[in-house]
C-alpha positions as CSV (number, residue, x, y, z in Angstrom):
1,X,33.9,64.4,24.3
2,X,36.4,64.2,21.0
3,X,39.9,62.9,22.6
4,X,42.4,65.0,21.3
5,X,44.7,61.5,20.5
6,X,46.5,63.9,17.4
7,X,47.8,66.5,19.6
8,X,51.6,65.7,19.4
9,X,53.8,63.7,16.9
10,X,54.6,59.9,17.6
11,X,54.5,58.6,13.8
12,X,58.3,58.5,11.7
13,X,59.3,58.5,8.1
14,X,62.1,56.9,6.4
15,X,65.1,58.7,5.3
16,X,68.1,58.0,2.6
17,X,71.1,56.7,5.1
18,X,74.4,57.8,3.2
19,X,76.7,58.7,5.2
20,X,79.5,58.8,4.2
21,X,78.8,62.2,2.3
22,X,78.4,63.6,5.5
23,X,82.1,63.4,6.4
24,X,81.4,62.7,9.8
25,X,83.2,60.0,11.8
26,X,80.3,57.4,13.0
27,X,79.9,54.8,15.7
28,X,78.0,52.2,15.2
29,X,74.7,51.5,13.1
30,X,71.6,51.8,15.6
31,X,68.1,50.5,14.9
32,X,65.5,52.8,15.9
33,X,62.8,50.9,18.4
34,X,59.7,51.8,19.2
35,X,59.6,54.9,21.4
36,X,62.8,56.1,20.0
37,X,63.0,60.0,19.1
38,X,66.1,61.8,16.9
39,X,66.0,63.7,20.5
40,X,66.0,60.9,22.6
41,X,69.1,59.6,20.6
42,X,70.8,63.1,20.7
43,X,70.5,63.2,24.4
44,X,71.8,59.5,24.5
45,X,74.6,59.5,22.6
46,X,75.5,63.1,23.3
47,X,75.5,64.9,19.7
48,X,73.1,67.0,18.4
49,X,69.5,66.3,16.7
50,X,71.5,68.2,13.3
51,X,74.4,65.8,13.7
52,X,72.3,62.4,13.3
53,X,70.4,64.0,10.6
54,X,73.1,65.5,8.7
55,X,75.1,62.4,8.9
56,X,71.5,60.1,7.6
57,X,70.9,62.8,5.0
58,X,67.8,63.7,7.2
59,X,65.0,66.2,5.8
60,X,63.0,65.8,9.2
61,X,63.3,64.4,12.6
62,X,61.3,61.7,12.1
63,X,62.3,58.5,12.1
64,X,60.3,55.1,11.3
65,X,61.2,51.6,13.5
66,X,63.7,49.2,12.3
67,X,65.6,52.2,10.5
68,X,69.0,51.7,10.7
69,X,71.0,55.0,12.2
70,X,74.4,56.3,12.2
71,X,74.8,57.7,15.3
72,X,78.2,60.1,14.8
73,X,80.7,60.4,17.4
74,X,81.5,64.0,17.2
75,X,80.1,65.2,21.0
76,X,78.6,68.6,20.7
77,X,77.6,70.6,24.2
78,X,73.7,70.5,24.4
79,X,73.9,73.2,26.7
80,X,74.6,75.5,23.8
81,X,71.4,74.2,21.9
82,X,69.3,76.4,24.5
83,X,71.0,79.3,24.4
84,X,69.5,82.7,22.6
85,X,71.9,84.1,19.6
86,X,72.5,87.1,21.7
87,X,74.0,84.6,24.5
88,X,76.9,83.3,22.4
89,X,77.8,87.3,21.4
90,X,78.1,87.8,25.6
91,X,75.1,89.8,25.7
92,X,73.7,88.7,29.5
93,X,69.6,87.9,28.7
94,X,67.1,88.2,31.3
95,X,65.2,84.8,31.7
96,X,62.1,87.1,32.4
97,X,62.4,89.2,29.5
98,X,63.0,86.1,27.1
99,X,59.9,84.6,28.6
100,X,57.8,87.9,27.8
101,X,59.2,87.4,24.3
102,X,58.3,84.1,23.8
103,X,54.4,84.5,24.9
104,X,54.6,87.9,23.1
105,X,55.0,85.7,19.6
106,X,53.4,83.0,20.5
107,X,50.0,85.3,20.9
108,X,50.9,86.2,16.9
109,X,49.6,83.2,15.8
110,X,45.9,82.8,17.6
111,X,43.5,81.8,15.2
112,X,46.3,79.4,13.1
113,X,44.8,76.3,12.4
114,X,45.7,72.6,13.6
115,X,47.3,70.6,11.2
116,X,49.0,67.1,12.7
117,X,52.6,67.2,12.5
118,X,52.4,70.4,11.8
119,X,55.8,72.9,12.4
120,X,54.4,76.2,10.7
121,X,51.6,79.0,10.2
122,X,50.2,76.6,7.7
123,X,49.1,74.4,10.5
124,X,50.5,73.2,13.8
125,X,50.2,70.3,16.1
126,X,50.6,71.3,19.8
127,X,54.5,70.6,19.9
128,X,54.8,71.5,16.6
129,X,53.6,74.9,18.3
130,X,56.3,75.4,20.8
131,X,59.4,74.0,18.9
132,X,58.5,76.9,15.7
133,X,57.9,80.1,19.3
134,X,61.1,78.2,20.7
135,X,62.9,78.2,17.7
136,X,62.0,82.0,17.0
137,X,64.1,83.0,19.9
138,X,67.1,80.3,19.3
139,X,65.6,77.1,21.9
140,X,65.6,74.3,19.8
141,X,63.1,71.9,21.1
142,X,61.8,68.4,20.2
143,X,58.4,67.6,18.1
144,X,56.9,65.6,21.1
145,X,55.3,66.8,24.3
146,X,56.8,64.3,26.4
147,X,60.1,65.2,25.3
148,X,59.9,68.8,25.5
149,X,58.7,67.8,29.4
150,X,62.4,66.7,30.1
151,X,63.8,69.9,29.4
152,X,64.7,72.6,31.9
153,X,63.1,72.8,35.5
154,X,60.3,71.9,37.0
155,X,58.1,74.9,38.2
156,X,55.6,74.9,40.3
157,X,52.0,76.1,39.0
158,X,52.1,79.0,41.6
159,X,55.4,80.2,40.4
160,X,54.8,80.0,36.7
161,X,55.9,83.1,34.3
162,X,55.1,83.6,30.7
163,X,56.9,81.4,28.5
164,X,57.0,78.6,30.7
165,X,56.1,75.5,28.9
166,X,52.8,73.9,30.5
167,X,51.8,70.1,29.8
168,X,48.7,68.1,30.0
169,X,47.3,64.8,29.8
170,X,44.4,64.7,27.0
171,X,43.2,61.3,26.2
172,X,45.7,59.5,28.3
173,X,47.7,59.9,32.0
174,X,50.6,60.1,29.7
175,X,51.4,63.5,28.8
176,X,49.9,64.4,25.7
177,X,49.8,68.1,25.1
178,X,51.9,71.0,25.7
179,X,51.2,74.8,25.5
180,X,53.2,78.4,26.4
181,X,51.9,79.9,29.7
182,X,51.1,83.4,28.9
183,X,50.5,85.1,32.4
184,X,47.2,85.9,34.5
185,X,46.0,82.2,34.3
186,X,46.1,81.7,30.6
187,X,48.4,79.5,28.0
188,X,48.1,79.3,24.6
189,X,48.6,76.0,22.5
190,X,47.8,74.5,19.3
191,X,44.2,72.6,19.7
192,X,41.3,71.4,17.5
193,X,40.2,74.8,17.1
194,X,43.2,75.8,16.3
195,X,46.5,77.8,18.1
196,X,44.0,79.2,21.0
197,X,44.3,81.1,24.6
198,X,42.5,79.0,27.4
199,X,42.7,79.5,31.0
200,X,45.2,76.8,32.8
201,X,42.1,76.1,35.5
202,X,39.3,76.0,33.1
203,X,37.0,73.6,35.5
204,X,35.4,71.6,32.7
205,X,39.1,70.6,30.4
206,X,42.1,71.7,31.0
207,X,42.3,72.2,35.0
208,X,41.6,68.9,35.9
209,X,44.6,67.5,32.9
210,X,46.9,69.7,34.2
211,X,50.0,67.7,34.5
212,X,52.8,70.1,35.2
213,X,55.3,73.0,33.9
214,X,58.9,73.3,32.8
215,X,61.4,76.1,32.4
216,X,63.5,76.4,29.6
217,X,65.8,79.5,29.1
């Protein structure tokens, strides 16, 4: 059986490091390891994904080992990162509902094809997937499975909803692939064939890789 190894986005890219364009006060330099994520830092050094980016004149969130960072000091509330537009306008949003809106758009893009690294219709790679649905209803997420399984709460498989993010373990026990539970047993996620709807139990793949779900409203 193909191992689906390029599900999710582990390789970085260099990035011009000015900062002091960015008029942003900074603490100091950091060199990216391996393992290191711009989300991983964010959550670390409590700013924002934007922040470090904007102050390292950052196209993308990716980030290569032994690149030095400015991390800035300027603390921003993540808590406000997963809020919906509507939230911050004191409009009350019912988790339900948002869930139902985010597997209602994620269905729009069956059939869009795979593409690693991918963030867009022209081609998506399985976190790549979620962050662009997320991001569609104001959730910023990170490009990385693994990450995106830190967020929010655990749920159990019995009390999943649409929406609910649902991870798996592809070519590793690590977890490898993430996709939007859509109700009734199915998810849809970015795969080899493509952004496709499978069932969550399917005997032969994904029930047996089933790794767990998270919550994120």
């Amino acid at each position: 059986m193909k191992k689906w190894s390029k599900y999710c986005l582990t390789a970085t890219l260099a990035g011009a490091l000015s900062l002091a364009a960015a008029g942003v006060a900074l603490a100091q330099p950091y060199e990216v390891k391996k393992g290191d994520t711009l989300w991983a830092l964010s959550r670390r050094y409590g700013v924002t994904v934007e922040q470090i980016k904007a102050a390292n004149n950052l196209d993308s969130s990716l980030i290569y080992i032994g690149q030095i960072l400015e991390i800035p000091t300027n603390k921003t509330s993540l808590a406000s990162r997963y809020e919906a537009p509507t939230a911050s306008r004191g409009i009350s949003i019912d988790p339900s509902t948002l869930g139902a809106r985010i597997a209602a758009i994620a269905r729009q893009y069956v059939g869009s094809p795979y593409r690693w690294g991918g963030t867009s219709p022209k081609g998506f790679d399985c976190s790549g997937f979620t962050l662009y649905v997320f991001q569609r209803v104001g959730i910023n997420l990170p490009h990385s499975a693994s990450d995106q399984a830190s967020l929010g709460v655990h749920i159990d498989k019995g009390d999943l909803q649409p929406g609910d993010l649902v991870f798996f373990h592809t070519y590793s026990q690590d977890i490898s692939h993430v996709g939007i539970y859509l109700g009734n047993g199915k998810f849809i996620s970015a795969t080899n064939r493509g952004v496709a709807i499978d069932s969550i139990d399917d005997p032969y793949y994904w029930g047996p890789r089933y790794v767990g779900a998270r919550r994120v409203r």
